[in-house]
VOGU-3710 file (C-alpha; in Angstrom, 3 decimals, decimal comma):
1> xxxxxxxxxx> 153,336/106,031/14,605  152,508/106,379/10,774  154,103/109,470/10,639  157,257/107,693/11,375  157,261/106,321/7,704  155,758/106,529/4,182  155,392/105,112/1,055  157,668/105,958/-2,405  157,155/108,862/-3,919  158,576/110,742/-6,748
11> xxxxxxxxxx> 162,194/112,017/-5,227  161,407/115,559/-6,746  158,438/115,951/-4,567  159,406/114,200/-1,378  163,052/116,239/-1,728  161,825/119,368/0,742  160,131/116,913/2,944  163,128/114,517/3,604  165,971/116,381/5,029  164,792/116,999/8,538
21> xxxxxxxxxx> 164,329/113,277/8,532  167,377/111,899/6,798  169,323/114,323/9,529  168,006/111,777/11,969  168,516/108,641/10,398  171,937/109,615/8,237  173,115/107,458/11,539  173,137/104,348/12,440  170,737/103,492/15,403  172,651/101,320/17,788
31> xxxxxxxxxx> 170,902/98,430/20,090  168,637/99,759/22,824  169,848/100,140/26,279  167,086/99,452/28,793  166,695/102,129/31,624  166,488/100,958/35,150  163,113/98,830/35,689  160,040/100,586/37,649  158,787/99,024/40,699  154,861/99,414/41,288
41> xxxxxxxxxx> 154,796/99,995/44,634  150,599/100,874/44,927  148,330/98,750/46,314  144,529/99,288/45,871  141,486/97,487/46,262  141,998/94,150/48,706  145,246/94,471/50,520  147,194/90,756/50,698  147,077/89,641/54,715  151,047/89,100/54,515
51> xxxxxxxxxx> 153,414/91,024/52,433  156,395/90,098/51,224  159,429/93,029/50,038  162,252/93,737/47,370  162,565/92,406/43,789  160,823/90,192/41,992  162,638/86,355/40,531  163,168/87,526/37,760  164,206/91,244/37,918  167,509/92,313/36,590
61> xxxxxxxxxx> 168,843/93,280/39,854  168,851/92,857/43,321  169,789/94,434/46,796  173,152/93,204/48,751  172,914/93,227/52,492  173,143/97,330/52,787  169,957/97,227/50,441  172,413/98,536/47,215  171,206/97,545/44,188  173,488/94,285/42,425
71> xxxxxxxxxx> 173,359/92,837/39,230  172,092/88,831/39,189  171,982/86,444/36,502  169,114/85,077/34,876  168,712/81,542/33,501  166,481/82,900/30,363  166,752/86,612/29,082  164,820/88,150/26,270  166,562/91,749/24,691  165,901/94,093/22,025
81> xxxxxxxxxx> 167,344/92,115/18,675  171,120/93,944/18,010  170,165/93,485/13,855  168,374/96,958/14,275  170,077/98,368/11,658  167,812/99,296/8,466  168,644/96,980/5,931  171,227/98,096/2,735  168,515/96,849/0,235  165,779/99,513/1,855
91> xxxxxxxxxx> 168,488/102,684/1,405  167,949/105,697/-0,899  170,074/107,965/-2,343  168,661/111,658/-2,304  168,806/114,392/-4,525  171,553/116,111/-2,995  173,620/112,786/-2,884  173,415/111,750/0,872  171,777/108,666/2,011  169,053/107,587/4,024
101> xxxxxxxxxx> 167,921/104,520/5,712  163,744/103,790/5,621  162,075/100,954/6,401  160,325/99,272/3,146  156,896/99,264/2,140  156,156/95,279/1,760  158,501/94,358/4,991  156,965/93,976/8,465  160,409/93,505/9,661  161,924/96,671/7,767
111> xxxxxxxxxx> 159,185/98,654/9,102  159,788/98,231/12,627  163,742/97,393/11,960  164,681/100,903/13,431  163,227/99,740/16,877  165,110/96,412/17,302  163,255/92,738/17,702  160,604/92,871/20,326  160,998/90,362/23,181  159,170/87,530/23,318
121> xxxxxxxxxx> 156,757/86,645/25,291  156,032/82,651/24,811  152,718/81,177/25,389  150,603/82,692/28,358  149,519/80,094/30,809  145,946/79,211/30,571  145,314/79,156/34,396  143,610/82,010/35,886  145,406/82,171/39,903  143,251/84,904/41,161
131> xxxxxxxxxx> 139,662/82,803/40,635  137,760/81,466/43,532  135,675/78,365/42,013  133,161/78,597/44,276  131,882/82,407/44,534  128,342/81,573/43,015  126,129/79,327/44,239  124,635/77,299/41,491  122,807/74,226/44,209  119,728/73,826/45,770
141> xxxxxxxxxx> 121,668/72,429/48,359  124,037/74,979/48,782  121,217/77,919/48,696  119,363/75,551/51,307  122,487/75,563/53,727  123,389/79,445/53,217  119,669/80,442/54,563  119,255/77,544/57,058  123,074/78,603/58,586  122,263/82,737/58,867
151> xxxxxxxxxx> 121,868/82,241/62,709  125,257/79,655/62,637  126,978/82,532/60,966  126,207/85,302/63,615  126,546/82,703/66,626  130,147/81,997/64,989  130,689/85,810/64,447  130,130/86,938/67,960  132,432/84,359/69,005  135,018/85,559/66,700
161> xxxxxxxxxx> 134,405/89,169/67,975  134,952/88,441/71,508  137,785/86,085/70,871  139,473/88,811/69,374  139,112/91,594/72,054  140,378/88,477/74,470  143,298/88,610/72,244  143,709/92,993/72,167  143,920/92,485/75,986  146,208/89,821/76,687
171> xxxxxxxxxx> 148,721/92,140/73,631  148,529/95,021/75,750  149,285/93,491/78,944  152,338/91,569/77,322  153,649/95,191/75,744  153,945/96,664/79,407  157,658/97,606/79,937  158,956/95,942/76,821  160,532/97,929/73,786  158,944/94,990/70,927
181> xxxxxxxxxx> 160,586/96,769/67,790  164,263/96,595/69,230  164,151/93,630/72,133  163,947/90,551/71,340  160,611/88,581/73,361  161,552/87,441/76,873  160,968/83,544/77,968  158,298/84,479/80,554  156,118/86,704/78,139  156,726/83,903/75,388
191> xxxxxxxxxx> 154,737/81,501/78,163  151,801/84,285/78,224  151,828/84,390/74,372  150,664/80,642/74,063  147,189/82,104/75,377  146,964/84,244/72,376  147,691/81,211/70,207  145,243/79,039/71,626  142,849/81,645/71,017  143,905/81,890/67,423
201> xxxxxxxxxx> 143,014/78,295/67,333  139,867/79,185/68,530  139,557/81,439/66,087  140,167/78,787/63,333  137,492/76,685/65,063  134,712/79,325/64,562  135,818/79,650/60,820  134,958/75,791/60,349  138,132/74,495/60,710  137,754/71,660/63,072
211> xxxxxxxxxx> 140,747/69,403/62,812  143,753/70,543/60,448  145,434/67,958/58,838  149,658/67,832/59,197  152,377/66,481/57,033  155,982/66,292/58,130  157,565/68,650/60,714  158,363/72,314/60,976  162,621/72,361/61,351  163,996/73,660/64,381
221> xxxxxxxxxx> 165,122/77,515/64,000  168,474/76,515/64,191  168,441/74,424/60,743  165,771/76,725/59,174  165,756/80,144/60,250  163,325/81,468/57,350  159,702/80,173/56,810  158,000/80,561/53,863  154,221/79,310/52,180  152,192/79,649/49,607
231> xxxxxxxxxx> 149,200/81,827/50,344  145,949/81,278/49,755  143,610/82,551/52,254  143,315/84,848/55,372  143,310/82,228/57,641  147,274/81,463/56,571  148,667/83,978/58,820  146,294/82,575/61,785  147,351/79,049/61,323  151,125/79,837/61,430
241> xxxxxxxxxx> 150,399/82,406/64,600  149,332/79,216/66,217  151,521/76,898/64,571  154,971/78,902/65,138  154,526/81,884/66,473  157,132/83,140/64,010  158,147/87,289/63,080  156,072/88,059/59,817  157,171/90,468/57,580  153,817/92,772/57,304
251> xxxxxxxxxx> 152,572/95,428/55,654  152,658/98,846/57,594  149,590/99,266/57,405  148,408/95,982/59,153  149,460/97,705/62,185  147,034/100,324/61,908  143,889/97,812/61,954  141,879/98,113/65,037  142,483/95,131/66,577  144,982/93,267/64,073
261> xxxxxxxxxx> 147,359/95,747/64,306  147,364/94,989/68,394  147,516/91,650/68,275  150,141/91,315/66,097  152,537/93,659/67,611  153,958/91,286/70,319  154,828/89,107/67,290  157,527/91,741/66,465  155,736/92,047/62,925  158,889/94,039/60,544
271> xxxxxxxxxx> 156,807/96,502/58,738  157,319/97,722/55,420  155,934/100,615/53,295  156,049/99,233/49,680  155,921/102,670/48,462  159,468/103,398/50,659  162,582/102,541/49,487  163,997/103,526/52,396  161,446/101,160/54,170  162,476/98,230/52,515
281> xxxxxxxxxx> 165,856/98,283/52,636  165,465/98,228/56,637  163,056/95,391/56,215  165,468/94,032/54,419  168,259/94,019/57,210  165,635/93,050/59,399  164,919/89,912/58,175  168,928/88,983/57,912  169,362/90,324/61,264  166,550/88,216/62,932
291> xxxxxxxxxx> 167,261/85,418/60,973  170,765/85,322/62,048  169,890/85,770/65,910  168,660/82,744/67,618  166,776/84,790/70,435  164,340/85,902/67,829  161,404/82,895/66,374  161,315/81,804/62,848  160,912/84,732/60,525  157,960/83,740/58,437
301> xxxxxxxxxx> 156,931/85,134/54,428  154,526/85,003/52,168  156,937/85,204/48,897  153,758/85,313/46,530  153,054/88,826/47,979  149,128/88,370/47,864  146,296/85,237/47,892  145,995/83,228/45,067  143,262/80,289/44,588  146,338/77,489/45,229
311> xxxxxxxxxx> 146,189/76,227/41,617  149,274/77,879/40,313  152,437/79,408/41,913  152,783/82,908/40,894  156,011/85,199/40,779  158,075/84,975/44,074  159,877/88,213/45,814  163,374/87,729/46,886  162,939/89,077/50,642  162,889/85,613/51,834
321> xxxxxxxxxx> 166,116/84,384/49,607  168,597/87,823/50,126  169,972/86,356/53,475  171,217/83,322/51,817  169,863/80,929/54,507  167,670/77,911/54,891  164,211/78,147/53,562  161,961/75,509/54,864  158,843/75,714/52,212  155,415/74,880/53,635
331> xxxxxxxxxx> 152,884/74,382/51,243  148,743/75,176/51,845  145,855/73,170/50,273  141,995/73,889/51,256  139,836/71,215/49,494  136,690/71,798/49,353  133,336/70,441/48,706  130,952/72,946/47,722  132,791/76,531/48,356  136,517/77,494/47,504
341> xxxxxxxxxx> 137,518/78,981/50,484  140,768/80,414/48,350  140,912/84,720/48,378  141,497/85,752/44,661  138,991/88,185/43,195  136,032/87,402/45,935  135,288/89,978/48,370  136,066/89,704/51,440  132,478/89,612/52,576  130,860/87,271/50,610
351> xxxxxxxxxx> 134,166/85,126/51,495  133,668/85,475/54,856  130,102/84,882/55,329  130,310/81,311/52,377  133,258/80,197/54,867  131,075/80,810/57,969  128,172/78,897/56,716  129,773/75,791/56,441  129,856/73,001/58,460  133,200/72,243/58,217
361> xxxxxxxxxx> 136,243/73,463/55,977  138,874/71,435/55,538  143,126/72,537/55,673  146,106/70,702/55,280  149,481/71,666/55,687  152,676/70,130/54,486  156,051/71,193/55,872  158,663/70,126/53,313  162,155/69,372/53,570  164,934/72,120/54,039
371> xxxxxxxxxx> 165,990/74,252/51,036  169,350/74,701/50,934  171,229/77,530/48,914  174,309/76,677/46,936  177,392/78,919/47,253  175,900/80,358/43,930  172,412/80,933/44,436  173,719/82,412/48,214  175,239/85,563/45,636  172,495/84,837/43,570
381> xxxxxxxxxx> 169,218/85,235/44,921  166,813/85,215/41,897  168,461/81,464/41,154  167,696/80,556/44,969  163,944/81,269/44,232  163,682/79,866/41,323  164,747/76,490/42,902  162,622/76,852/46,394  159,411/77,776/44,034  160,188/74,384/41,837
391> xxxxxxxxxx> 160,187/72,411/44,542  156,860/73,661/46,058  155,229/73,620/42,490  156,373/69,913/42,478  154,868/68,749/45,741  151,453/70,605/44,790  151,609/69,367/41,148  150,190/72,394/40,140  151,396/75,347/37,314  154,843/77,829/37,887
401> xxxxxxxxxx> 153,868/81,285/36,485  155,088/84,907/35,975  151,682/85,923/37,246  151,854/89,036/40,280  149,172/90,874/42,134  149,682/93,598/39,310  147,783/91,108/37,180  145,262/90,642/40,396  145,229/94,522/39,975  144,258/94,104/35,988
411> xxxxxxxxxx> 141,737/91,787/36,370  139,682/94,213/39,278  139,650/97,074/36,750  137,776/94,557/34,185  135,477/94,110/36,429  135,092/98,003/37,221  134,598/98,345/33,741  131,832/95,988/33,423  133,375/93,543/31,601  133,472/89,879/32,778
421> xxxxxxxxxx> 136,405/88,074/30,422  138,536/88,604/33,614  141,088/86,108/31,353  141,381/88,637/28,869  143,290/90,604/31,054  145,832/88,407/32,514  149,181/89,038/30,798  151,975/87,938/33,790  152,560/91,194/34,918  156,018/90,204/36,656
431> xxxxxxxxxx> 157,437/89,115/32,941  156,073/92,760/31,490  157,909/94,051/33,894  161,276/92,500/33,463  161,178/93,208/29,510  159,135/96,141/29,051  159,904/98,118/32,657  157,036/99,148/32,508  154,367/99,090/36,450  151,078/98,026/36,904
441> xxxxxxxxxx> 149,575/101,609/37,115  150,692/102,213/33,227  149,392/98,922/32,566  145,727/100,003/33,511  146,195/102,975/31,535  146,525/100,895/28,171  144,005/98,373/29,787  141,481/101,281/29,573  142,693/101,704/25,529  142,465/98,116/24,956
451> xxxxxxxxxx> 138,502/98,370/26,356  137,900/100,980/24,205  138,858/99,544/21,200  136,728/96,300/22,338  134,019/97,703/21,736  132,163/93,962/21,846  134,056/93,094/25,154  135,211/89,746/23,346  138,571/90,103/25,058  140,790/90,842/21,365
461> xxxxxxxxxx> 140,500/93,704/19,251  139,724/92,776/15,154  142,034/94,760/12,308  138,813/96,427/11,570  138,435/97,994/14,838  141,792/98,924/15,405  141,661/100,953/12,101  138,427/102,213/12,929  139,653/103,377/16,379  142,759/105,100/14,748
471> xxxxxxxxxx> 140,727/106,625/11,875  143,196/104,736/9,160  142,574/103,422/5,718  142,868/100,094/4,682  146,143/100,013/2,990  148,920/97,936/3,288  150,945/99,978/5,315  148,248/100,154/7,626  147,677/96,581/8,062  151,256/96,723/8,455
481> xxxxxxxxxx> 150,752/98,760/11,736  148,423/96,012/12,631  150,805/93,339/12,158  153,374/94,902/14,292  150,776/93,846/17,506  149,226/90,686/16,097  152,260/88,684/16,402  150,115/85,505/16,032  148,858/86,275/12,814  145,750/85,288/14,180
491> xxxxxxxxxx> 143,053/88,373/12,735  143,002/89,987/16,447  144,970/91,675/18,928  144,715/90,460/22,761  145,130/92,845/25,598  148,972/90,911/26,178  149,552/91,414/22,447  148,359/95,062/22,508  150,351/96,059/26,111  153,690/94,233/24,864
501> xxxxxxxxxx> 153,666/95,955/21,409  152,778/99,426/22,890  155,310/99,235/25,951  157,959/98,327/23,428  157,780/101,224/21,376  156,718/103,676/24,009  159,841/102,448/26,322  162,160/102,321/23,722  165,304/104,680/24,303  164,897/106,121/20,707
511> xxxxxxxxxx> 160,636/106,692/20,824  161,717/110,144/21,351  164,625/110,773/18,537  161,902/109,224/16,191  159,115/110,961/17,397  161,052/114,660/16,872  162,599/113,282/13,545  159,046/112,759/12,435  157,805/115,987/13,541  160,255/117,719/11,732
521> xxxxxxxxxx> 159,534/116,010/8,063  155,704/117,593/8,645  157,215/121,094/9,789  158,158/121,998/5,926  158,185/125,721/6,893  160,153/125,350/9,934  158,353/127,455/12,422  158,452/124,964/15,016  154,579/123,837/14,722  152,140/122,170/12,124
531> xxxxxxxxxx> 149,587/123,878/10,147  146,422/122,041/8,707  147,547/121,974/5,085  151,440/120,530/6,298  149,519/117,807/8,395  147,273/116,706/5,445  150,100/116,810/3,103  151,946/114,252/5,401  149,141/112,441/6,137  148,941/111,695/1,807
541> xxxxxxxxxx> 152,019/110,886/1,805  152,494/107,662/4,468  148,375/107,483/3,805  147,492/108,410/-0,468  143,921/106,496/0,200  143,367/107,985/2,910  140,093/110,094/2,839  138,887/114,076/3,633  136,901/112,685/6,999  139,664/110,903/7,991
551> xxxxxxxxxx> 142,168/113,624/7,423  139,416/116,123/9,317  139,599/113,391/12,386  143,336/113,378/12,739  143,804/116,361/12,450  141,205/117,243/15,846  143,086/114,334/17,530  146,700/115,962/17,152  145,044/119,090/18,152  144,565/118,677/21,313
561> xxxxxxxxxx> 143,924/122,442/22,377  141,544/123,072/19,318  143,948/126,468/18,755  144,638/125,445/14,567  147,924/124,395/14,875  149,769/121,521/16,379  152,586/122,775/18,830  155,352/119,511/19,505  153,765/118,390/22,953  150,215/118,183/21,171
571> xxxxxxx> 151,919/115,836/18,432  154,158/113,703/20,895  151,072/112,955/23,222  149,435/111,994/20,064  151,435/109,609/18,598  152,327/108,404/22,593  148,754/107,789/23,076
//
């Protein structure tokens, strides 16, 4: 991006140098339009146990009943700043009479005026949703238990094993002669099902959970056709099988589980592929259309779209608030003595066996009053969820955040890279990608830059390393550069500082314009490519301290091909990475 400006010079000198440039910026740069949002659709690592579909709270649009996209309000926006005009005060006159506009040397804001205000952020929530408290053991006690229990555990396994091919049987008998995706579930089969929910109970049972402890009442289907929880643990999905028997809206590849995918099929599971748009705009008509028909159970959602550890409320999907029905919210809480039985960032494994080796886990469930949408929030989804996810954050007094499983996503890829500040990484994914529009896949990209320019895994990134890494001097235009990320003014870039500034500038519908406007102010001779001495040259000019080494360095960066000369791609992928 230092090509994109320079220092005063003597006119007389910069005069060949200029024109290509002031071509570009002769006019007036207007305020940014955004381009549709991206929707991360992959999923790696630990799949969630219940999926939930469509658009996030807080994205700029929604889908209507035929699954078109709409436009929704939002109760707080951030946009590019409209004063992205260069300032009068910073304009030149050249040689030849014509005027330019160029950001001045000793002005952060003039510098990056051309671009527009980046968004703020706000503070970032110190809570981290996605750790389990309890993954190491640091008792006596507690190691005691885990050895003593090793034949507990396998007794309790077994169990489970057989309990579960009770349940693949019983699914296949009730799927004889009945069409489950189209049909809704006959009376008499519903009276067979109530074996495969006492044997979920059973289930919960061998996982330590003895007695479950109930507040209020589930509505009847009638009042509340839509269920929807917090979720916090594999064994949500179990309880409610038990509990209501309701249609879950599923990944499609849940289905495909030997065993799971069985037993959950005579729950008329809708199934969505995230990666389908196609896919979820059926789900979405699916979930109206059951919700609407009384011969089909409560349809139930998990609106977080993955487990959390119960201590905050991340972002909520809109699947469950489209329809514009009744939401009854029922809220989960595992306390816990000595292991966290939540699913964040533990495996699934070590989860499994801790929970096993109990005694006893505890669970409590609270079924809250109805949520009702006004006439409003019934056109106006986003508003709907906001209200529903207030009122759960209220009754489990804990934290509302923008965080998403992209940030669940984040956090795994610290750990692949063998670096523990899982923190450093958490940057609310679901508010990056209502500003910035930019998915969880690019994300990890510019994770992977941020690690490399951490060189002591603190979790920020000094001044001095950030030159170092980019091969700049220390001049004031350079620290400039700096202060475009460290917004804090703190000495040090964090990884939410760092991803912000870079998506801004990267997604900004003039990165382009600028990038070819700078490109042609290096190409003096016009031949459509840079030569050594033209890149050096430019270099002195944004750069004059700027030594032979680092001049040499640059220069093997932008060429990318090692051929002696830098073509356009080699320079945009340079100044993009």
């Amino acid at each position: 991006m230092g090509l994109l400006r320079r220092p005063s010079l003597d006119m007389s000198l910069e005069d060949d140098f200029r024109k290509p440039l002031l071509q570009k910026q002769d006019r007036p740069l207007l305020e940014p339009t955004l381009s549709a949002p991206h929707s991360d659709n992959s999923r790696n690592g630990k799949a969630d146990v219940i999926l939930d579909i469509a658009l996030g709270e807080d994205s700029d649009t929604g889908l209507d009943e035929n699954g078109e996209h709409v436009e929704v309000p939002h109760e707080e926006t951030s946009s590019f700043d409209e004063d992205g005009q260069i300032e009068e005060d910073a304009r030149e006159i050249s040689a030849s009479g014509e005027s330019f506009g160029r950001p001045r040397t000793d002005d952060l804001h003039g510098l990056y005026s051309f671009l527009g205000e980046q968004p703020t952020l706000g503070p970032m929530p110190t809570i981290d949703p996605f750790r389990n408290h309890g993954e190491n053991i640091d008792s006596l006690y507690e190691w005691i238990k885990v050895i003593l229990c090793i034949p507990l555990v396998i007794v309790r396994l077994l169990l489970i094993i057989l309990i579960t091919v009770g349940g693949v049987i019983i699914a296949k008998l009730l799927l004889l002669g009945w069409n489950e995706k189209t049909v809704p579930m006959p009376r008499w089969r519903r009276n067979i099902v109530y074996i495969t929910r006492l044997l979920a109970r059973l289930i919960l049972f061998c996982c330590g959970y003895h007695w479950i402890r109930r507040l209020g009442r589930p509505a009847k289907r009638e009042i509340a056709p839509i269920v929807i929880s917090n979720h916090v643990s594999f064994i949500d999905p179990i309880f409610f099988f038990f509990e209501l028997f309701p249609c879950f809206v599923s990944s499609a590849s849940h289905s495909n589980l030997p065993g799971i995918g069985m037993i959950i099929r005579p729950m008329q599971v809708i199934n969505v592929e995230r990666s389908s748009a196609d896919s979820k705009k059926y789900a979405l008509k699916e979930i109206k259309s059951r919700a609407m028909t009384n011969s089909f159970p409560h349809v139930m959602l998990f609106p977080e779209g993955t487990t959390t550890n119960g201590r905050a409320l991340i972002f909520f999907q809109l699947g469950a608030f489209m329809p514009g029905l009744p939401v009854q919210p029922v809220i989960l809480r595992y306390p816990y003595a000595h292991f966290d039985n939540s699913w964040g960032r533990i495996s699934i494994l070590k989860l499994v066996w801790r929970m096993l080796s109990q005694f006893h886990n505890f669970m409590e469930v609270e079924y809250l009053p109805v949520v009702y949408p006004s006439t409003r929030e019934k056109d106006h989804p986003t508003l709907f969820a906001k209200k529903v996810k207030r009122v759960m954050a209220r009754a489990l007094n804990v934290a509302a955040t923008n965080h998403s499983y992209g940030d669940l996503i984040l956090s795994t890829k610290v750990k692949e890279l063998k670096n523990t500040s899982f923190s450093s990484c958490m940057v609310e994914m679901a508010k990056m990608e209502k500003l910035f529009h930019i998915t969880t896949k690019e994300a990890g990209v510019f994770l992977e830059k941020f690690q490399a320019l951490d060189t002591e895994h603190r979790g920020y990134v000094t001044e001095d390393q950030f030159l170092d890494a980019l091969n700049l001097p220390r001049t004031p235009f350079a620290q400039q550069i700096f202060g475009f990320f460290d917004k804090e003014e703190e000495g040090s870039i964090s990884f939410r500082e760092f991803l912000s500034g870079s998506a801004f500038i990267l997604k900004h519908p003039s990165f382009d314009t600028l990038c070819r406007a700078s490109f042609e102010f290096c190409d003096v001779n016009k031949q459509g490519f840079l030569s050594s001495i033209e890149v050096e040259r430019s270099l002195r000019l944004v750069f004059p301290d700027i030594t032979s080494m680092q001049v040499q360095k640059m220069q093997k960066n932008l060429d990318a091909d090692g051929d002696g000369i830098i073509k356009w791609d080699d320079f945009r992928d340079f100044l993009e990475k």
